[in-house]
C-alpha positions in Angstrom: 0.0 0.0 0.0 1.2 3.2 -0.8 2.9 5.3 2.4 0.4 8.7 1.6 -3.1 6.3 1.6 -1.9 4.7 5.1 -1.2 8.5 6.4 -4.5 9.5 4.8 -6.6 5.9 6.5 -4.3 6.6 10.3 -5.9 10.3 9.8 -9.3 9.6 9.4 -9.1 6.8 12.0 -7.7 9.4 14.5 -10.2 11.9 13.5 -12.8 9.7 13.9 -11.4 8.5 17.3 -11.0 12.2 18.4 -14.4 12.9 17.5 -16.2 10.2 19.4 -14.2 10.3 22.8 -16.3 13.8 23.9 -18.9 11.8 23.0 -18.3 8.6 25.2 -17.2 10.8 28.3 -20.3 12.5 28.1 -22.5 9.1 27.8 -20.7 8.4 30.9 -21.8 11.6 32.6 -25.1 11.1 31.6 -25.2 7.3 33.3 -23.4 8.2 36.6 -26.4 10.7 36.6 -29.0 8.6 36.1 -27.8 6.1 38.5 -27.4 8.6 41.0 -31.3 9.9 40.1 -32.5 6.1 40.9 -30.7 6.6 44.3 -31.8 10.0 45.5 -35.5 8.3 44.6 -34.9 5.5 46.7 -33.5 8.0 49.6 -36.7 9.8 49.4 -39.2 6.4 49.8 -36.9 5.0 52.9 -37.5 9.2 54.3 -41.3 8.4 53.5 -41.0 5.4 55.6 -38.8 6.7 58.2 -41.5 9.3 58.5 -44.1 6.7 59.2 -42.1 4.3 61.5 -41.0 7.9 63.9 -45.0 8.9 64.2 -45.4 5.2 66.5 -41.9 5.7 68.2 -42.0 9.2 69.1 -44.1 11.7 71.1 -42.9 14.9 69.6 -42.5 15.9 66.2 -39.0 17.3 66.9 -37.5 14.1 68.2 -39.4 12.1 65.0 -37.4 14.7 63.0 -34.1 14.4 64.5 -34.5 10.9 64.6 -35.6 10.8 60.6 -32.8 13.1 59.8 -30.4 10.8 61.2 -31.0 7.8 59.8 -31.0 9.3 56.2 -27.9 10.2 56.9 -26.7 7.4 58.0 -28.4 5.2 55.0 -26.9 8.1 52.5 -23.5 7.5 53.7 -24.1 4.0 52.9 -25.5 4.5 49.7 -22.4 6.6 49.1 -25.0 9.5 48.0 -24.1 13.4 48.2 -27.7 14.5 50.3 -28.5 18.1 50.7 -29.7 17.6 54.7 -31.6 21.1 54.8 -33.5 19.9 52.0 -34.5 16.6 53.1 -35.5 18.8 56.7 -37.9 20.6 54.3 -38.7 17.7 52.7 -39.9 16.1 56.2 -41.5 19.4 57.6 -43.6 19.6 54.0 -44.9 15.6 54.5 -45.4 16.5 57.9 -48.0 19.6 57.2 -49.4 17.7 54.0 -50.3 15.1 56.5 -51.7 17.0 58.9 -54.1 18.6 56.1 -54.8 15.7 54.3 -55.3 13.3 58.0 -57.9 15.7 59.7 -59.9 14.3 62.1 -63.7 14.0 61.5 -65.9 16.4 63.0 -69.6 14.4 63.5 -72.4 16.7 62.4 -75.1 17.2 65.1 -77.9 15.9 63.4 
């Protein structure tokens, strides 16, 4: 094969090469982000639950939150998840109030 055509083919190959690498290191961005999405969702079901299990062990809603807060914590470090704690304190104070709306007690009509 002649020297200038296997110059010419290496070129286009490298081309080629330098072209999709951008291209794979952002496909991997774009799966480590996705992976971490799945986990932030699952953080936010166990917070659910860890809401619900603190309403039987505790009397006061600022030891269920302290309580809460701690264990996600302590399951994010686990899960080897970043976690924004102020948020999730927001996150619990919000399901707290929606509860409160949504589980008001029934008032019997004097009939």
């Amino acid at each position: 094969m002649d020297p200038v055509r296997i110059i010419e083919l290496t070129a286009s190959i490298l081309s080629g090469v330098a072209v999709c690498i951008p291209l794979v290191v952002k496909l991997i961005h774009y799966i480590k982000e996705a992976a971490a999405g799945r986990d932030y969702q699952k953080l936010i079901k166990l917070t659910m639950k860890f809401c619900e299990e603190a309403e039987l062990l505790f009397g006061t809603g600022e030891q269920r939150k302290e309580w809460v807060m701690r264990r996600v914590e302590e399951v994010a470090k686990a899960m080897n998840v970043e976690v924004d704690m102020e948020a999730i304190g927001q996150l619990i104070d919000d399901v707290c109030a929606a509860s409160k709306i949504i589980n008001k007690p029934v008032r019997k009509e004097n009939a």
